[in-house]
C-alpha positions in Angstrom: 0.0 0.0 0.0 1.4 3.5 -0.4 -0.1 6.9 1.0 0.5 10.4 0.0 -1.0 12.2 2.9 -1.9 16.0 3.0 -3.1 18.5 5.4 -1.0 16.7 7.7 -0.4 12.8 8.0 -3.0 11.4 10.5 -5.4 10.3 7.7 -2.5 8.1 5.7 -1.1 7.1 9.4 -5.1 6.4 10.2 -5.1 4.4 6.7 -2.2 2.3 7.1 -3.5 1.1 10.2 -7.1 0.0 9.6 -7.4 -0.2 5.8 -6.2 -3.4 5.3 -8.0 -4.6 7.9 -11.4 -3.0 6.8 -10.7 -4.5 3.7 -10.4 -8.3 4.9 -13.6 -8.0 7.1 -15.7 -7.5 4.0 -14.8 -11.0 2.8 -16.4 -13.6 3.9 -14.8 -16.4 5.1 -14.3 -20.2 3.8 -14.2 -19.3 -0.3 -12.8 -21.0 -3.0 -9.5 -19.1 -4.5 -11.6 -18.1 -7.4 -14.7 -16.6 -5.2 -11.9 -14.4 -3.0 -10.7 -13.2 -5.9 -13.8 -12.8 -7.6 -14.9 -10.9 -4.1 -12.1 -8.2 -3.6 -13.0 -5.5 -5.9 -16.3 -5.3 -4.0 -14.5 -5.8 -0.7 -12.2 -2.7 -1.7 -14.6 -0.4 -1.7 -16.3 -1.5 1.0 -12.9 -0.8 3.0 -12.3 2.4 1.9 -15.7 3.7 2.0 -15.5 2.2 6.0 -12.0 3.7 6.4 -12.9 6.8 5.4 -16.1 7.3 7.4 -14.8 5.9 10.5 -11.7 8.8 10.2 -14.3 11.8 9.5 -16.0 10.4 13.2 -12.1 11.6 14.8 -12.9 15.7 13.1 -9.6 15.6 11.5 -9.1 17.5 8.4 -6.2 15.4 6.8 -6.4 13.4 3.8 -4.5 10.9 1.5 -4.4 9.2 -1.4 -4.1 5.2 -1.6 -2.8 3.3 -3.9 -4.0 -0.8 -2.5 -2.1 -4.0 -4.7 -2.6 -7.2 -3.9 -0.9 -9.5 -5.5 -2.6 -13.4 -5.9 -0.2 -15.9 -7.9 -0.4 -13.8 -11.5 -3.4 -12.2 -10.9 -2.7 -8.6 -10.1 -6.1 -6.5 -7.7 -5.1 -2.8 -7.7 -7.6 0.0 -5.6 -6.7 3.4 -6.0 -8.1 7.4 -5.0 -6.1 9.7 -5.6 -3.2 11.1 -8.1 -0.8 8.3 -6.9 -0.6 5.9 -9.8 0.3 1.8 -10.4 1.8 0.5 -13.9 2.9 -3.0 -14.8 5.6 -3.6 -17.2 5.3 -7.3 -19.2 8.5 -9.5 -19.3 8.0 -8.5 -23.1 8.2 -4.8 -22.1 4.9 -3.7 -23.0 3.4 -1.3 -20.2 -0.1 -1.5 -18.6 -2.0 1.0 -16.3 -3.5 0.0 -13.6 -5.0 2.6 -11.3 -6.8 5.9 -12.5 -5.5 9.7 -12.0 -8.5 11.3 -9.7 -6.9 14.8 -10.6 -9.5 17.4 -11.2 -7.3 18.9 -14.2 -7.7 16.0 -16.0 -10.8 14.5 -15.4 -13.7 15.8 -16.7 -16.8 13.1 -15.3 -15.1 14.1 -11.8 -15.6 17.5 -12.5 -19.3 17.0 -13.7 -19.7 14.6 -10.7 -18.7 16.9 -7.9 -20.7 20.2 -9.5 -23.9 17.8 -9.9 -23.0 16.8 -6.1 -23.2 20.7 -4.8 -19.2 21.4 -4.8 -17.5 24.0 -6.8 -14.7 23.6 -9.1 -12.1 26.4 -10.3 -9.0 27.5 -10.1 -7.0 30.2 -7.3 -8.6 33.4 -7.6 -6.2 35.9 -6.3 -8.3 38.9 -7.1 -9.4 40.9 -10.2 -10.2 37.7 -11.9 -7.1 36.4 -11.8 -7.0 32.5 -11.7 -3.9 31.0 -11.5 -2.7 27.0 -10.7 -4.3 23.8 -11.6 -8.2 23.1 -10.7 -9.2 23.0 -7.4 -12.4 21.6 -5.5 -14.0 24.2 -3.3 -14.6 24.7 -0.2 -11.2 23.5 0.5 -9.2 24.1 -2.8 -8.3 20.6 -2.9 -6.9 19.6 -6.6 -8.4 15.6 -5.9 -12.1 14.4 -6.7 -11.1 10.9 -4.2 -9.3 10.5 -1.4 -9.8 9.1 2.4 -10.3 11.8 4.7 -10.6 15.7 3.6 -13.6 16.5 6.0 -12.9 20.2 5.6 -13.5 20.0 1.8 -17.2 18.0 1.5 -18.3 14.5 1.2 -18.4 14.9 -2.9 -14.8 14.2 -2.6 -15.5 10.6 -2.4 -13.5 7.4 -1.1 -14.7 5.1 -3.7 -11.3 3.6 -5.2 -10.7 2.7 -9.2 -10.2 -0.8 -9.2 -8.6 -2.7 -11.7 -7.6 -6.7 -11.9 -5.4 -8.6 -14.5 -3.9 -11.6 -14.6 -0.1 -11.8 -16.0 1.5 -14.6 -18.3 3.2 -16.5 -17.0 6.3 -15.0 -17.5 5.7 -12.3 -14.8 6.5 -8.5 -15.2 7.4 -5.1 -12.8 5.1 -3.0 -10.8 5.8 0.2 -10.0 3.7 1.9 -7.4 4.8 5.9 -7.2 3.3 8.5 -5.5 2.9 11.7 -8.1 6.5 13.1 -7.4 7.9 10.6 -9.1 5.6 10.9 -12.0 5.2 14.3 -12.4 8.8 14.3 -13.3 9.2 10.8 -14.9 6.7 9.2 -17.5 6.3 5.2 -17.5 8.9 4.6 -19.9 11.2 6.9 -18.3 10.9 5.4 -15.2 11.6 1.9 -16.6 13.8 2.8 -18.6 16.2 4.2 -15.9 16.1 0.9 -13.5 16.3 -2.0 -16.2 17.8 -4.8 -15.4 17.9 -3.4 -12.0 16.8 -5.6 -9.0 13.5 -4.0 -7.3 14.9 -2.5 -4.3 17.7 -0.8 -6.1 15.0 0.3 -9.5 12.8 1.7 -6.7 15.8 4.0 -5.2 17.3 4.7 -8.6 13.7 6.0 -10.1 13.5 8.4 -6.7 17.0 9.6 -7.4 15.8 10.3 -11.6 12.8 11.9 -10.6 14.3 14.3 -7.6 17.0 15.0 -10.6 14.5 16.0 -12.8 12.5 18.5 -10.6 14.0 18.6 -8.0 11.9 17.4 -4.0 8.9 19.4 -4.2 6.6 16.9 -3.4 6.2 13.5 -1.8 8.6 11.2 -3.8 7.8 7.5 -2.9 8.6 4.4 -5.4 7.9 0.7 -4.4 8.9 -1.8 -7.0 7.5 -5.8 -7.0 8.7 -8.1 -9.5 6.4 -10.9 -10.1 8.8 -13.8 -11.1 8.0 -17.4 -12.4 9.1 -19.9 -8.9 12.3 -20.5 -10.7 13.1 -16.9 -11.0 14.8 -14.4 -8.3 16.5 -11.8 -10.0 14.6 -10.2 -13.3 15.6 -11.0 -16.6 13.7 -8.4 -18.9 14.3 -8.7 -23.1 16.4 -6.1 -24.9 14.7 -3.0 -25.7 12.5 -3.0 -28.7 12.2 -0.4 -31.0 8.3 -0.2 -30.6 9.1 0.1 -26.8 7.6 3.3 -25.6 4.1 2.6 -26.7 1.5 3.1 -23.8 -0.6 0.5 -23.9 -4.3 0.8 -22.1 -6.0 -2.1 -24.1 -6.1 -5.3 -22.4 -7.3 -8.8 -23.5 -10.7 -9.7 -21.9 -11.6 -12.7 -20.9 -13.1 -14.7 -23.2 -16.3 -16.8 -22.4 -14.2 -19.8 -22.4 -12.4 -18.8 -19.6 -14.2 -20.8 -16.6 -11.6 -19.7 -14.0 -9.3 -17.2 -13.2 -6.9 -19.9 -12.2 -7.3 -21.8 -16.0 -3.9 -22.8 -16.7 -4.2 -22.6 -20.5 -1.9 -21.4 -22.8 -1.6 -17.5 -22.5 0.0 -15.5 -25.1 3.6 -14.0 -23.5 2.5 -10.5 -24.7 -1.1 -10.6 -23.1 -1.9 -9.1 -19.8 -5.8 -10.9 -19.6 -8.2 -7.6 -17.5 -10.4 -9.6 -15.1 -11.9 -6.8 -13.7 -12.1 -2.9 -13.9 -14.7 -0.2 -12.4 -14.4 3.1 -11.7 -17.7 4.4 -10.7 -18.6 6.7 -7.8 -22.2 5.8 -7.4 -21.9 3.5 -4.5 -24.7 1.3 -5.6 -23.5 0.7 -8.7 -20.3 -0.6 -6.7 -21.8 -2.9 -3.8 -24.3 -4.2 -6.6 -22.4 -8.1 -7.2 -23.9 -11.0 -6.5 -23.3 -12.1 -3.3 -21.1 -15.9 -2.7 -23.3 -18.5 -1.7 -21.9 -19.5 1.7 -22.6 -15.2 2.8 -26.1 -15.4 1.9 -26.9 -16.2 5.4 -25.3 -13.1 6.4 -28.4 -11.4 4.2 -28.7 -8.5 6.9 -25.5 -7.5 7.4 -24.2 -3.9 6.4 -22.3 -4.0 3.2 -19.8 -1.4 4.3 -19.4 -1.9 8.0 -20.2 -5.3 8.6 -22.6 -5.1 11.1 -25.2 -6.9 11.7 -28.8 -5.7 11.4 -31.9 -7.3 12.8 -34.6 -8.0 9.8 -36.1 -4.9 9.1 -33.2 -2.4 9.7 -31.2 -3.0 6.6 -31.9 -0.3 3.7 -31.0 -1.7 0.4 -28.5 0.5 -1.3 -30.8 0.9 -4.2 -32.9 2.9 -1.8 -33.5 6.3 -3.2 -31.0 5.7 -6.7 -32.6 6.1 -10.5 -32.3 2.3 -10.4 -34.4 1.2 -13.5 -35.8 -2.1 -12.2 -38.0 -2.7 -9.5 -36.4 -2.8 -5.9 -38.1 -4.4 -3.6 -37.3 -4.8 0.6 -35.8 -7.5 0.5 -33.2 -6.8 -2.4 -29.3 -6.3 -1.2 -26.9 -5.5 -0.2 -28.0 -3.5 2.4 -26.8 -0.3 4.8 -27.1 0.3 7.8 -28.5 4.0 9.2 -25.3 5.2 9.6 -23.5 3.9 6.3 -26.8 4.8 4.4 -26.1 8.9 5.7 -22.6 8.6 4.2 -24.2 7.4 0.6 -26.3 9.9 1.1 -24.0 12.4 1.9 -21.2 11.5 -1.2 -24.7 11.9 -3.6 -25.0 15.5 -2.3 -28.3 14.2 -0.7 -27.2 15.8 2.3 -25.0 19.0 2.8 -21.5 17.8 3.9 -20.7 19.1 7.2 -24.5 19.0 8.3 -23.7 18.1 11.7 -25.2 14.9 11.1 -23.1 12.3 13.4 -22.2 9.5 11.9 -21.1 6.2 14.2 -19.6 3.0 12.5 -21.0 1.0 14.7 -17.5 -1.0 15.2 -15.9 1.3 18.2 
């Protein structure tokens, strides 16, 4: 996991220490490889979404941005809010994105989003109609639409992660997780390019040291480099450079209908990186809205987001209230509790942020 706190570091300290945990509750115990799997993105944002609410209950104004890998065998899960970003590099040198930029300069549905939610967006007025600097949300002038924490700024700025899941060939490839020093001075192939052949400890200094070099330590510069290797493999072994290297790939192969697992163990072209999985949504409904595994269907009345139980009856369906086309009816999941249903409400703009409304995750 990596953090990029600001206004402070108690919501990436706060993050560190509960996300993961947060995360794990929201799976439900005794499944199959392929149902965890098949769980997580689900499970993500549930744990963020908990994470963040339960830091707002402390009234501290700090946030971060998160950038959450697992790793599974070849199959890569990455959550992310934030400006922080996650790449993969194929042993055949073609590079992959995995996380999404939540920068307002750059992201026009975030912009739409958090307008349509009640919050402004614009850029540093410093008088006579001046604007200078890049997009900012206001109140708060923060330049993120997502991130955990930020209670000064409003609830529009949501916790929802981008998650994206791939599974690798089988001949394994680099991550590199970097918070946006690194890649405000470096692009992908730059930063590659300036660690091959490197092992990941040293390519995860040496892309800090090319990035500081380039623009010197104006923001939080933090690299963490995995190499997923076959068993036999400890040390990379990546292929000369080709001269169609340098090509950005963000198409992946999907997985066909012949796929029945994600653990098939088919042939897999070396080039392909096979995308599982990949939703970037805000709309918390649209999120939470998976079928649920078997074996948790007797956990029907539990919040989706905190994990509480609820007695029949005090569950509100997270549908409740949305421009869902079909028919909800009572008894259609997942379901909020009162508490977690305010915080949907509140990221929607169904509520004004900062209402004074207390909200309790009912886990303290």
């Amino acid at each position: 996991m990596l953090f990029d706190g600001h206004n402070g570091s108690a919501a990436a300290i706060y993050s560190k220490e509960n996300l993961l945990n947060n995360v794990l509750a929201a799976i439900p115990s005794d499944l199959s490889r392929e149902d965890w799997l098949a769980t997580l993105p689900r499970a993500l944002v549930a744990g963020f979404v908990k994470t963040d609410k339960d830091f707002q209950e402390k009234a501290q104004k700090s946030g971060t941005t998160v950038t959450f890998v697992i790793i599974d065998g070849w199959v890569i899960t990455v959550a992310s809010v934030g400006d922080s970003r996650c790449i993969v590099e194929s042993a055949e040198g073609v590079i992959y994105s995995l996380s999404a930029d939540h920068r307002l300069e750059c992201n026009k549905e975030e912009r739409e989003r958090i307008t349509a939610s009640g919050g402004e967006v614009g850029r540093l007025n410093t008088g006579g109609g001046t604007e200078i600097g890049p997009l900012r949300c206001w109140p708060g002038g923060l330049c993120l639409s997502r991130s955990i924490g930020d209670l000064d700024v409003g609830e529009f700025i949501v916790p929802i992660p981008y998650v994206k899941q791939v599974k690798l060939s089988t001949s394994g490839g680099r991550l590199i997780i970097s918070s946006d020093g690194v890649w405000d001075a470096l692009s992908s192939e730059m930063a590659l390019n300036c660690c091959h052949g490197m092992s990941a400890d040293v390519a995860a200094d040496q892309i800090v040291k090319e990035a500081v070099q380039e623009k010197g330590l104006r923001d939080d510069t933090t690299c963490i480099v995995v190499d997923v290797l076959p068993p036999e493999k400890t040390t990379p072994t990546l292929p000369p450079k080709k001269p169609v290297k340098g090509v950005f790939k963000a198409m992946f192969r999907k997985r066909t209908p012949e796929s029945s697992s994600y653990m098939e163990k088919g042939y897999v072209e070396p080039d392909v990186v096979e995308e599982i999985y990949e939703e970037g949504s805000a709309v918390l409904a649209e999120r939470l809205d998976t079928e649920y595994p078997l074996c948790n269907m007797f956990k029907l009345f539990m919040c989706a987001v905190c994990q509480i139980e609820m007695k029949h009856g005090e569950g509100i369906s997270v549908h409740a209230g949305t421009s869902n086309p079909r028919k909800v009816r009572p008894w259609d999941g997942p379901f909020l509790c009162l508490s977690c249903q305010s915080k949907k409400e509140a990221m929607e703009g169904k509520r004004p942020s900062g209402d004074g409304v207390k909200i309790s995750s009912g886990s303290d």
